[in-house]
Structures are given as C-alpha cells and as structure tokens.
N, C-alpha and C positions, 0 to 999 in steps of 0.2 A: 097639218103636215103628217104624212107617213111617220113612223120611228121604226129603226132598225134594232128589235128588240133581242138577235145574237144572232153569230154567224160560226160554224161550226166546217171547219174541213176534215176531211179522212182519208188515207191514202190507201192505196192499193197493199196486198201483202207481203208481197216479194221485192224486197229492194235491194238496189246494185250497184257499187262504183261504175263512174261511167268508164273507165280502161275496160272493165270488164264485158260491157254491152259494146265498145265499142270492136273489140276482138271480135267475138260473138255476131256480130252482124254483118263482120269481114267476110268471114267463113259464110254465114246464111246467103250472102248474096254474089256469092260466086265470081267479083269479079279477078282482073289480072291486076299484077303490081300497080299499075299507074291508077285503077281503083278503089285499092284497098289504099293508097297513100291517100289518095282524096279523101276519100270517108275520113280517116284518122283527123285530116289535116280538119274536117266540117264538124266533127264531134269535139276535137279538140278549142277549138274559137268557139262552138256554142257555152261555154263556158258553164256548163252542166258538172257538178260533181258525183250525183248520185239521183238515181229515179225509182220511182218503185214500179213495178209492172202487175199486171195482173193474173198474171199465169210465171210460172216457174220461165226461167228465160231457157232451156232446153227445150220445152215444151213452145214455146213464145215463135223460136227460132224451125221450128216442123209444121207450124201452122198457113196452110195458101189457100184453105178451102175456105169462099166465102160462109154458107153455111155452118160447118164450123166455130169461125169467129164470130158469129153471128151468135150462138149457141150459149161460147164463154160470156160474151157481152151482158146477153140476158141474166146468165146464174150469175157471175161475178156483179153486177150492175145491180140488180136485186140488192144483194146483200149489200155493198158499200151505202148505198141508196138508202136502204132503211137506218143505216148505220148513223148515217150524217143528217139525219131527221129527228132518232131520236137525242141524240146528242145536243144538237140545235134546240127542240124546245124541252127537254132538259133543263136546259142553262136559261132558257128565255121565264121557265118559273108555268109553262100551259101544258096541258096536257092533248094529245093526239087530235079528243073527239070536241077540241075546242076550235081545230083549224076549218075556216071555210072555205078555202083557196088553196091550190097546189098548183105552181107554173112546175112543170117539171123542163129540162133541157137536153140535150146532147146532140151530140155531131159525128159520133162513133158507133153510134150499132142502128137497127134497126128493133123495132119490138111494136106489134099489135095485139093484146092492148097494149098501152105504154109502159115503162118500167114504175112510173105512178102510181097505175092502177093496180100494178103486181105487190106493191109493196105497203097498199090501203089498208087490209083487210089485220095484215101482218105487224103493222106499224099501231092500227088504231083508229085509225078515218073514222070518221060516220061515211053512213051509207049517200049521206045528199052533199059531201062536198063537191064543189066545183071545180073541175080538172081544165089545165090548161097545158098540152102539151106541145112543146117547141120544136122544131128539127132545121139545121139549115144553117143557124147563127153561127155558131164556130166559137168562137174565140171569143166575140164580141157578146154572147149571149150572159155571161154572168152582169153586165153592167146592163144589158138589156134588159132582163130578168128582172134588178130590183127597178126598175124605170118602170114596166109594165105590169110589177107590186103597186105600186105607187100610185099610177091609173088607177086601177082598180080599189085602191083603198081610198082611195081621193071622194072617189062615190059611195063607198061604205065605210063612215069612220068608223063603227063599232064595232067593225072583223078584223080575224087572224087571218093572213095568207103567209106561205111557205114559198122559199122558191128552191127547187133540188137542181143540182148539177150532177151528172155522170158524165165521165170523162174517161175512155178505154182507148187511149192513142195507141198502144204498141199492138193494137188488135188490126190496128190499119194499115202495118207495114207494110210492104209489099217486095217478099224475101226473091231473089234472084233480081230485081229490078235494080239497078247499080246508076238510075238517072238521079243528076244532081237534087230534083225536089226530094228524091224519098230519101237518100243519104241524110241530107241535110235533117229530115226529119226524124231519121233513125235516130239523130243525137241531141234533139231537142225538146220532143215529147215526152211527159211522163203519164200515169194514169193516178186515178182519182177521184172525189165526190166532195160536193159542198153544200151546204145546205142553209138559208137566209129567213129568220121568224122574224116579218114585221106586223106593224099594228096599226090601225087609223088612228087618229086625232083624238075618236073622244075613248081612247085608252092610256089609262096614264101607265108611264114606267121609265127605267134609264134606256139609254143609245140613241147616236144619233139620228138626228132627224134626216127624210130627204124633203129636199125644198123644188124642186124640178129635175127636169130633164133637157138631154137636145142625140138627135138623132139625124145622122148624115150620110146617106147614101151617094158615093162618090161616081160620077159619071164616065161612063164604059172602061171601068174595071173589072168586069163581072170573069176575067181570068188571071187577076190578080193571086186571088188564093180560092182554094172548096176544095171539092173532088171530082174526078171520075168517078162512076160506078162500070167496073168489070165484071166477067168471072173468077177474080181471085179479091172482089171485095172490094174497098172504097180508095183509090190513088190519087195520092194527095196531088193539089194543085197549087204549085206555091212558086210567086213571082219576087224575084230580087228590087223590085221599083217599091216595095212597102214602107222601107223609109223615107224614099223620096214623095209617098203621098202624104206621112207624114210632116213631113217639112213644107209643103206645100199646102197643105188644108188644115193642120192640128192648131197652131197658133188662131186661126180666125174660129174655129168651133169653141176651143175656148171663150175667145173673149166674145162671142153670141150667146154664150150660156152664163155668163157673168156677169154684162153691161147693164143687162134690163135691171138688176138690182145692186146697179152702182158698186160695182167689184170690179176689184183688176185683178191680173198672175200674183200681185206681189203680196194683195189681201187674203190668200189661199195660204193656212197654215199648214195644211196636208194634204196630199197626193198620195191617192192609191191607184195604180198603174199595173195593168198587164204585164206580165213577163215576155212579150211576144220573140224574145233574144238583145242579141246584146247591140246591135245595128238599130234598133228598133225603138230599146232603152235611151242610147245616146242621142238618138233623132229627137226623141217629149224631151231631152233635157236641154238639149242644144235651143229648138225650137221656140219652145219656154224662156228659154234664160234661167234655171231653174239652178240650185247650190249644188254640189258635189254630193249631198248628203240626202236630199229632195226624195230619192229614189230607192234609199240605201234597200229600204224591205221588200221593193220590188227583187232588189238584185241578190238579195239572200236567198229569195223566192227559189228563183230562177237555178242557183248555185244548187238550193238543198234537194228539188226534187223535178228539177224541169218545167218544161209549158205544160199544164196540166188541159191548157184549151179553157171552155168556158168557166170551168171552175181552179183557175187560177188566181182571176182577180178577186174570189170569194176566200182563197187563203191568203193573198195580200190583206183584205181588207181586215180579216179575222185577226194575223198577224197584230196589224195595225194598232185595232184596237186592245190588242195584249200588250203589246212592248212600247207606246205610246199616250200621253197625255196632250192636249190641246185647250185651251182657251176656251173652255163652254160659252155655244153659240157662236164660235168662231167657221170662216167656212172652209171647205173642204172639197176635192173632185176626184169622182171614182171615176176612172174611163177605160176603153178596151177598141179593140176594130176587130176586124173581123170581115168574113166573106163578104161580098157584095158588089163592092169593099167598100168598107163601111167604119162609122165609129159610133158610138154612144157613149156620152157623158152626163154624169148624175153630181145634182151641186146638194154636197151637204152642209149642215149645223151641228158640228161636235156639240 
C-alpha cells in the first residue's frame, strides 16, 4: 500500500472578509441594483467568511487581460508551489533530491513548461525526476492526484512521489460579466497551493495508507461545470444540477469503492470531502446518511478560506489529520468531483 507520508497546504497572501470582496466585486462588475442584490444575496449563501487572493484585491479587481493573469498565475504559482513542497517534505522527514515523482495540477493558469518544472531547479529536484503534469480536473484533481500517486507507487514501492496543487481562482474572474455562474463564483473561490509526500510499501514510516481507488465519469455532463476560454481569460462553467448528480450517482460510487473489501458508510470512521459549497456539502451528507458532525472540517474549510479547487481537499485532508484521531487501520474516504463531471474517491487505513 501507498502511505501518505504528509500533506501541507498554503494560502495565497492577501486575505479578505468576504463583506469586503463581496462590495468589491459589485463595483468590478458593473451591474444595476437588481445585480448587485444578486451577487450579495450568492456570496452571502456561499457561506464563505474570508479568502485569501493572490494579488491585492484593487489590483484583483483591474485585471481582464488574459495574458496578464496569466503572467500573475505563473509569478504568484511559482512561488506558492515551491512554498507547499517544501513545507510538505519538511514534515515528511525527505529531502528534495530524494523525490522521483512530481504530478503537479491546476485548473487556473496556463504555463509551458509547467509551474513544476519552474520550481525544480529552485526547490531541489534532481535533474531525472519524473514530471507528471495535469490540466483539465478541476476540483476533482486533488483526490485524483493522490489515486494517480498511488498507481504509480503501486509499481514502484521504493520511490517518493509528490503531488502539487496550484490553485489561482480569483485570476479567472471575469470583471463586468454579472452572469449568474461567475457571480456565484466571485463568492466561492479562494486561491492557494497544496502539496502530498507519499511513499510505496517497501518504505516504512507514519500516515495513512491508500488502499484503492474508484473513478466515475458521469455521462453527458461535459457542461455541467470547466470553462470557456475567451479573450479576457478562462469563464467558468458551472451548472446548478451538481447536487442532483450527487444525490443520484455519490451513494452507489461509494459503496463500489467499499463492497469489494467488505465495508459499508457506516464502517468509514472518516470523511475527507471537498468543499464544493454548501448545496453540495448537504447533498454527501444527506446522500450518505452521514452524522451532523461527518463533515464538520469540510465546513470550516469552506468558512475559513473558500473552494480552493483542487487543492481544497488537500487542506481538508491536512486539516484532518491535525485536529483528528481514528482507529489505526480503521477506514476512511477522501473524495472530490469535478469537471467532466466526474468524482474520484480514494479508500484509506488511518
């Protein structure tokens, strides 16, 4: 079995009540009373307290050129990116030039070469590790991410792989557009970086194990949620039916990811869950049958700094394993969705 030998998140630098981004993005998008009531009324239900951003929110709020944000993406993403790598194997007890794996991820900027490859040289890498870089997952890619560690370590138990998240949601605003997706998303994204040292088998040390995976690509919802790409940069696509696939496909992926080794919902000591909002929350819990309390660190998540996107569920999980004990060898499910639309979940063994 894989071991998740630590998991490290880092936030962007500039953080903000959301009252404050939520004014702020009134103004930025130019609409009339009956739009700016809406935004309020969408920020206000995302039940967001504070987020951090990656650029000063003046500056945040004058940005429509996609090159531009594309620009910030890079500098700002660099630097979080290295930030949450070395942090992660820090804590994990390895040093840089021991890693032979990097999945790197994001869903918010573009960069060639990747922001992995930018932050190798600066971080530590040797010169022959193996780069795996993601684009496309969304949300769903931090649970994808350690599923496609896991592969990979599955066939090499003696390597270190890494898996990075960069996460620049407020770079994909798109200021004057007053359509209900981007509102909604004004007041639910935050930005960020996360970063996952696991190990194969024949490496001993603490954190849990992963024991599998399962992966569900849900049929023709491919405009459920992603983006456009315009001239003024990536516009989000995001459908109101996400909790009704969850209520309709989340209970049966579970228990396909559970059955093969004699588990049910109610043998799952812990749940580490996407913040995807608060529709989204109550759908895994309703769905589940899961306690009042099942989700509690998802929803602090969510409160203390928004959807960070893929690397959310990598500060739930991080979360997780700081303010949480479990049952060694007891199990456990990290899960996420995302574009496609789609879900992936991962059974672990505290």
């Amino acid at each position: 079995m894989t071991r998740i030998a630590a998991v490290r998140g880092v936030l962007a630098e500039h953080r903000y009540p959301q009252h404050e981004l939520t004014e702020a993005f009134a103004d930025a998008f130019a609409g009339g009373a009956r739009e700016r009531a809406l935004l309020r009324r969408f920020h206000q239900s995302a039940q967001v307290q504070s987020r951090y951003l990656a650029l000063p929110l003046e500056q945040t709020c004058e940005l429509n050129d996609f090159g531009a944000k594309n620009d910030a993406f890079i500098a700002v993403g660099t630097e979080l990116g290295a930030r949450a790598v070395r942090t992660a194997l820090d804590e994990a007890g390895f040093a840089p030039d021991e890693v032979d794996l990097i999945v790197f991820t994001t869903v918010t900027g573009v960069a060639a070469p990747s922001l992995d490859a930018r932050i190798a040289t600066e971080v530590g890498f040797r010169t022959d590790v193996k780069r795996m870089p993601l684009f496309g997952l969304g949300c769903v890619a931090g649970a994808a991410g350690i599923a496609r560690l896991h592969d990979y370590l599955s066939g090499h138990p003696d390597q270190i792989a890494v898996l990075l998240s960069v996460e620049l949601c407020s770079l994909t605003v798109q200021l004057g557009d007053a359509s209900v997706a981007n509102m909604v998303a004004s007041g639910l994204f935050g930005d960020g970086a996360a970063a996952v040292v696991a190990v194969g088998e024949d490496r001993a040390g603490d954190g849990p194990q992963v024991v599998a995976s399962r992966a569900h690509l849900y049929p023709e919802t491919q405009r459920t949620m992603g983006w456009d790409v315009g001239a003024t940069g990536l516009s989000i696509v995001l459908d109101a039916e996400v909790p009704t696939l969850v209520e309709r496909y989340l209970a049966g992926d579970v228990e396909q990811l559970l059955a093969p080794r004699g588990l049910a919902v109610a043998d799952v000591t812990g749940w580490v869950c996407h913040p995807g909002g608060p529709k989204v929350i109550d759908a895994i819990t309703a769905t589940l049958g899961l306690g009042p309390d099942a989700l509690e660190i998802t929803w602090r998540s969510l409160a203390e700094v928004g959807n960070l996107s893929s690397a959310s569920v990598l500060h739930v999980l991080s979360d997780t394993l700081d303010k949480r004990s479990f049952p060694p060898g007891s199990p456990g499910v990290l899960m996420a969705m995302g574009p496609g639309f789609c879900s992936e979940l991962v059974l672990l063994n505290w």
